[in-house]
C-alpha positions, 0 to 999 in steps of 0.5 A: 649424352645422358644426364650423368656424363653431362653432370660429369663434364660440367663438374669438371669445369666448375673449377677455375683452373679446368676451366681456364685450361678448357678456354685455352685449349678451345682457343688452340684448336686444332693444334693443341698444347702440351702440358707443359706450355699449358702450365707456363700460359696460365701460370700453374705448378706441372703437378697441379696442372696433372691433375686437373687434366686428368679429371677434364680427359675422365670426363671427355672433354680433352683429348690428348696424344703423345708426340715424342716426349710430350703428350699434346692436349686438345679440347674434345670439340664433338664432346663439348658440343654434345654437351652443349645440345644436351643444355639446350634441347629444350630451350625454351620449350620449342619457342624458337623466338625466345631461343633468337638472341642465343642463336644470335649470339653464336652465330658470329663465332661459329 
């Protein structure tokens, strides 16, 4: 990942309602949600929701697919976690006993 898509994707998530919907859809994975039920969970008008799920799909971080008459959203999980190796290649500069707690952290989750 270069420096300009990561600025991209973090700029798409700097707003509450992106990321709110990023959230969710992580949270859906791997069987996504249709725009409409995204705009009913977290209480947004359609034409809003639109888009700000425009601008997450420009800037990779959601996938969507049309089933029927609904297009299913999903979280670009290959692209969010590109973007996070991205912020944390240099973590702590090689010290791998400073990045321990972070590691930690993640490791329950994942």
């Amino acid at each position: 990942m270069d420096s300009l898509k990561a600025i991209d994707a973090l700029g798409a998530l700097a707003q509450s309602t992106r990321l709110d919907t990023f959230k969710l859809l992580v949270r859906n994975e791997p069987s996504g949600l249709a725009a409409g039920e995204i705009a009913k969970q977290l209480d947004v008008p359609q034409n809003t929701l639109s888009s700000h799920l425009a601008i997450l799909t420009r800037s990779g971080l959601l996938k969507s697919e049309r089933q029927s008459r609904s297009i299913i959203y999903r979280a670009d999980l290959d692209s969010f976690r590109n973007l996070t190796l991205y912020l944390l290649k240099d973590c702590c500069g090689g010290n791998a006993e400073l990045c321990a707690p972070l590691l930690a952290e993640l490791t329950p989750c994942c």
